[in-house]
Structures are given as C-alpha cells and as structure tokens.
C-alpha positions in Angstrom: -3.4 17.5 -8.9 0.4 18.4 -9.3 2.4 15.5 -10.9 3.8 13.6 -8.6 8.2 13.1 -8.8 10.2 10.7 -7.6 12.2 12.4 -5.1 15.8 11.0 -5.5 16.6 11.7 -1.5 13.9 9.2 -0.8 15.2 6.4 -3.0 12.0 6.6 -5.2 11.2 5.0 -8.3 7.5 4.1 -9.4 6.8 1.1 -10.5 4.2 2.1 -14.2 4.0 -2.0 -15.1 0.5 -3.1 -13.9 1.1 -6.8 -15.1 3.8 -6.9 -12.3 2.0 -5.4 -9.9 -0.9 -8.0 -9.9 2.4 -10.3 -9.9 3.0 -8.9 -6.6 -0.4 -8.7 -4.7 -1.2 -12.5 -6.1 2.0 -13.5 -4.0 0.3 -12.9 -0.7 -1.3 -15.3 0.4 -4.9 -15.7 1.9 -3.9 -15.2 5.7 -3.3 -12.9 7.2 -6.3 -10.8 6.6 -4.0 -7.1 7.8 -2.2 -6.2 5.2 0.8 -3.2 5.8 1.5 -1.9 2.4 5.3 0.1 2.7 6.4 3.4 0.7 3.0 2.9 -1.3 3.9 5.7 -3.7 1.7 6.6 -6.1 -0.6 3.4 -5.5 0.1 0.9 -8.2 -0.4 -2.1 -5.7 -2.8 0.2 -3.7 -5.2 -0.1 -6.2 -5.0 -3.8 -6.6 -5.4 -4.1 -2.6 -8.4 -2.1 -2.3 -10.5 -4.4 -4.4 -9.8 -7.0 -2.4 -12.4 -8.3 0.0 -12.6 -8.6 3.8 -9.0 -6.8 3.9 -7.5 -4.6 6.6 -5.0 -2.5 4.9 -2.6 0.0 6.1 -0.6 2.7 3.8 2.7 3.9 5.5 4.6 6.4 3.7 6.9 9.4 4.6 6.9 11.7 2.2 4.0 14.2 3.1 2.9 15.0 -1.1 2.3 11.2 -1.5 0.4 11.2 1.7 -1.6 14.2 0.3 -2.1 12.3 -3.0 -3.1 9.0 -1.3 -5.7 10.8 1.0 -7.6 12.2 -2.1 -7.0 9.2 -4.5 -8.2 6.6 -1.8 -10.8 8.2 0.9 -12.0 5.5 2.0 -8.4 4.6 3.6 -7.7 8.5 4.7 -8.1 6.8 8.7 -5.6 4.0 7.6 -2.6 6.3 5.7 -0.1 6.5 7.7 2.7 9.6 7.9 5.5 8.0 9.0 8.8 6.2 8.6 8.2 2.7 9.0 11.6 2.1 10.5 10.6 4.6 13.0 7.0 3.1 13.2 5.7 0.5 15.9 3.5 -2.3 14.1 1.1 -2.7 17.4 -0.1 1.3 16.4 -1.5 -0.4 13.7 -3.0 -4.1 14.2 -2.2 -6.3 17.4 -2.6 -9.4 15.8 -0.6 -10.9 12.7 0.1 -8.9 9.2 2.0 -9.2 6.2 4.1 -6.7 4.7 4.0 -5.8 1.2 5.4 -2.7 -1.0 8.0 -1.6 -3.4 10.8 -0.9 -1.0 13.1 2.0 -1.2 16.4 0.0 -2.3 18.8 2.4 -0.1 16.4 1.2 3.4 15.6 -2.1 1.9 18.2 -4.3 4.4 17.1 -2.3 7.6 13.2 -3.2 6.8 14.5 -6.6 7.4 16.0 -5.8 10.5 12.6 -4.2 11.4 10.9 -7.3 9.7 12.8 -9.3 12.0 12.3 -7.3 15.0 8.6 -8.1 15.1 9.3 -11.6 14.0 6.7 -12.6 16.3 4.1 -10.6 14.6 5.4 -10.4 10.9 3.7 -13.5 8.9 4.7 -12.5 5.2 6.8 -10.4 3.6 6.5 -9.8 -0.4 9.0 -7.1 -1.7 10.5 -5.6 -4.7 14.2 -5.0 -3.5 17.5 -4.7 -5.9 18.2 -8.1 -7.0 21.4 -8.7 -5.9 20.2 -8.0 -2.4 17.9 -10.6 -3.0 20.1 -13.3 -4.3 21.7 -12.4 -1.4 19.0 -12.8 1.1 17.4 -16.2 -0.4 21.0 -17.7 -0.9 21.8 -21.1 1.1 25.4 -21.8 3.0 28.2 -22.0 0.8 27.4 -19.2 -1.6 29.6 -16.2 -1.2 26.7 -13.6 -1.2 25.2 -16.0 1.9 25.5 -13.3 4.8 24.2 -12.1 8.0 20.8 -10.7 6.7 20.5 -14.8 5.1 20.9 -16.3 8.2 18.6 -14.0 10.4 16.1 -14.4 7.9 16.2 -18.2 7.5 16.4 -18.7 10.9 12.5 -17.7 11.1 11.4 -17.6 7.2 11.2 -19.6 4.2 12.4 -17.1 1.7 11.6 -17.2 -1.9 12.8 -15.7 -4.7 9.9 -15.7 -7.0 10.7 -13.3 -10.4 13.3 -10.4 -11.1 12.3 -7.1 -12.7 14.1 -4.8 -15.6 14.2 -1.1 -15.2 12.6 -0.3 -17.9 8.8 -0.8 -15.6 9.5 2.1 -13.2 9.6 6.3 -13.3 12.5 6.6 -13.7 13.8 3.6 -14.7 16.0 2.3 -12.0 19.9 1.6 -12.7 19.5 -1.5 -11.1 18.0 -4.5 -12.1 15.0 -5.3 -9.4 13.7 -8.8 -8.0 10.5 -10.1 -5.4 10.6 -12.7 -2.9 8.3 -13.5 -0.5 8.7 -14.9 3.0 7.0 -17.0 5.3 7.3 -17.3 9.0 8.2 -21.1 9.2 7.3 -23.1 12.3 10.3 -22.1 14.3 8.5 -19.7 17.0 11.6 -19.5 19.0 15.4 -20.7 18.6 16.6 -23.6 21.0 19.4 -20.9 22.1 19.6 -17.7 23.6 18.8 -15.4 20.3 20.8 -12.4 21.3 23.5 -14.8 21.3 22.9 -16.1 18.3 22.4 -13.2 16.4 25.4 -11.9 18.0 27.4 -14.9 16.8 25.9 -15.3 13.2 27.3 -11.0 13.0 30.7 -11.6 14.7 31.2 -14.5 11.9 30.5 -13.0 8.9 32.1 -9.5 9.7 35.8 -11.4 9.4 34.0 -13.5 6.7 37.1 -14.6 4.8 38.5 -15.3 8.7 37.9 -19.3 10.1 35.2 -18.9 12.9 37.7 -20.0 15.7 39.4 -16.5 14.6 36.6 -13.9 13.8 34.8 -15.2 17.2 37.4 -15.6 19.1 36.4 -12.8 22.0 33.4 -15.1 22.4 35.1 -18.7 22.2 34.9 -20.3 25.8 38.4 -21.6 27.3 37.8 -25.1 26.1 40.3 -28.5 25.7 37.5 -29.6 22.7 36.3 -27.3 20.2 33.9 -28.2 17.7 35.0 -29.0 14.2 32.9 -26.0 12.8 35.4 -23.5 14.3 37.5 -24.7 11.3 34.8 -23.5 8.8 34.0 -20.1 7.4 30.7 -18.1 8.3 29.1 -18.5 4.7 30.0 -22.5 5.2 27.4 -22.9 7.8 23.9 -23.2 8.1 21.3 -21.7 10.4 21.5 -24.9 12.4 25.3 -25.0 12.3 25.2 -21.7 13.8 22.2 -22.6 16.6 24.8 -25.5 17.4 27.3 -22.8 17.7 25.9 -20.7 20.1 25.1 -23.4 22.2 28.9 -24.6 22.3 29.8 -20.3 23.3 26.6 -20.4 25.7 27.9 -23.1 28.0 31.2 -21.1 28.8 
C-alpha cells in the first residue's frame, strides 16, 4: 500500500491521537443507530465505529486514493464507502430515516457542512465534529458575544450545541496551524419555527451582515411601514436571541 498524504487542496490533516478519537465516537450517543461518518480519511474513527454493534455506517469521502484505501482496509463496508462530496451528496441515497453525522471535518468546508447539516434539519439528529476552534467558539456562543453570528443562530434555532473538548496540533499529520475543538449537537424539540423559516433565516442573515449596524438599519429593506416598532430594532444582531429573532420575523411577516 502507498502511503497515504494529506493533500493540502483538500484541507487534510489526519488525526494520529487514538485517545481522542475514542473521545469522539463516545460522544454519540446511542440513537440513532445510522451513523454518516464525513472525510473519514485514513480511518482513525473508522476503526472505532466498526466494532460497534447493531450499527449502520456510511463512509463519505472525495478523494478517490482514500476511497481505494478504505475499500481494502474495511471490506466489509466496500457497499457503504461512498465517492462523493458530501456537500454535493443527498442524505436520503443513503438512509431514509434519522442519522448522525460524525468525522474530522475539512476546516476550509467546515461552516458549509452546517449549512448542509441544517438543510436536512429534519433528518440530521447529531452532529459530533472536529472543526477549528475558533469556529466553534463561534458556533456554541450565546447572544451578546461578539463571535455570536449567523451560523449561531441557525444552529440554535434547531440544536443544543456543545462544546465538549479542544485539540492541539500536535495529534494530527501534519500538525495543523490551528488549534482544533469538538462539539456535538442535538436536534432539540423544536421540529418547526412558529414563523415562516425562509423569513427567518433571511432576517437572522440581513442582521448580522451590517452587524456593527442597529437592526432598524441593516434590515431596513424588510422593515414594514409601521407607526410602532419593536424595541429590538434598537439592538444589534449579536444582542438577540434565537427567540428575539423568531419575534422579529413575526413583526416583518405581518407587513
């Protein structure tokens, strides 16, 4: 077998720690029993996941060596690799019902797998990822912190996020030049929003894209001709909570 590199156009780096890759399979929880494991690279977590029992796991990776490696060093899952881009990749191919999502994401796609992640909202139950760990801090962080963002309130809106533990460099090949965290989320028991959720997401992205703007300026093309706005038009975007925003969206719905 060739030695595998990290390809630097494909954002790799593989994680070599196994302590902290039992760390990050332990983190899923027990349900749902379809696992989707994302940019499995050379199969650190792979390996863990494949012991487990009564476990429907999918591999989806893009680059075609890995793919090659994956398919001799795991047989029994050659039906289940998948060659593909998981941006590009619809989740029903794979399992109708619920899965979770786990993997060592590629840190230059990591905020668009949440896009995707919330996309399928409706079919996502878990997420556990490795990410860079500012992006994290920025995705678990509540209103008033000023790396609260858009990706923060998407994802609250329909997860509990966690940050559970960051990660040094020094565990990957190469070592990253970033320092690395996990969290984990949860679909929470909001199965829709109370508002129209193009709306809202449309609203929660007008806001923070004129962040350092009041929300009666950065949405003004949406604000309705109105004698009494609400006092949260005074506020900033990263002032607001996911419910501050639903309330918001509301307010722009009625016209």
């Amino acid at each position: 077998m060739t030695r595998l590199i990290a390809k630097k156009c494909l954002g790799q780096h593989f994680l070599r720690d196994k302590n902290i890759a039992h760390k990050i399979v332990s983190a899923l929880s027990k349900e749902p029993r379809t696992i989707v494991e994302v940019g499995p690279g050379t199969g650190i977590l792979t390996e863990l996941l494949v012991q487990q029992k009564d476990l429907d796991l999918y591999l989806v990776e893009v680059d075609p060596d890995l793919v090659s490696y994956l398919k001799q060093t795991y047989p029994t899952l050659r039906n289940r690799i998948i060659a593909a881009d998981f941006l590009k990749l619809a989740l029903t191919r794979l399992h109708h019902g619920p899965v979770a999502i786990i993997g060592n994401f590629p840190y230059n796609i990591s905020s668009q797998i949440f896009f995707k992640v919330l996309e399928h909202r409706q079919q996502v139950y878990e997420v556990v990822g490795m990410i860079q760990k500012e992006v994290a801090e920025r995705l678990t962080a509540k209103s008033g912190s000023k790396v609260y963002g858009i990706l923060s309130v998407l994802l609250q809106a329909f997860y509990d996020l966690e940050y559970l533990f960051a990660v040094g460099p020094q565990v990957f090949s190469p070592a990253s030049k970033v320092q690395s965290a996990v969290i984990r989320l949860r679909r929470n028991s909001t199965l829709q929003l109370d508002v129209d959720e193009k709306l809202f997401f449309r609203v929660v992205k007008a806001g923070f894209q004129q962040r350092r703007k009041t929300l009666r300026n950065a949405l003004k093309p949406l604000l309705p001709a109105t004698k009494q706005p609400p006092l949260l038009l005074a506020k900033r975007a990263e002032q607001l909570t996911v419910t501050d925003f639903v309330a918001l969206t509301k307010y722009i719905a009625m016209g």
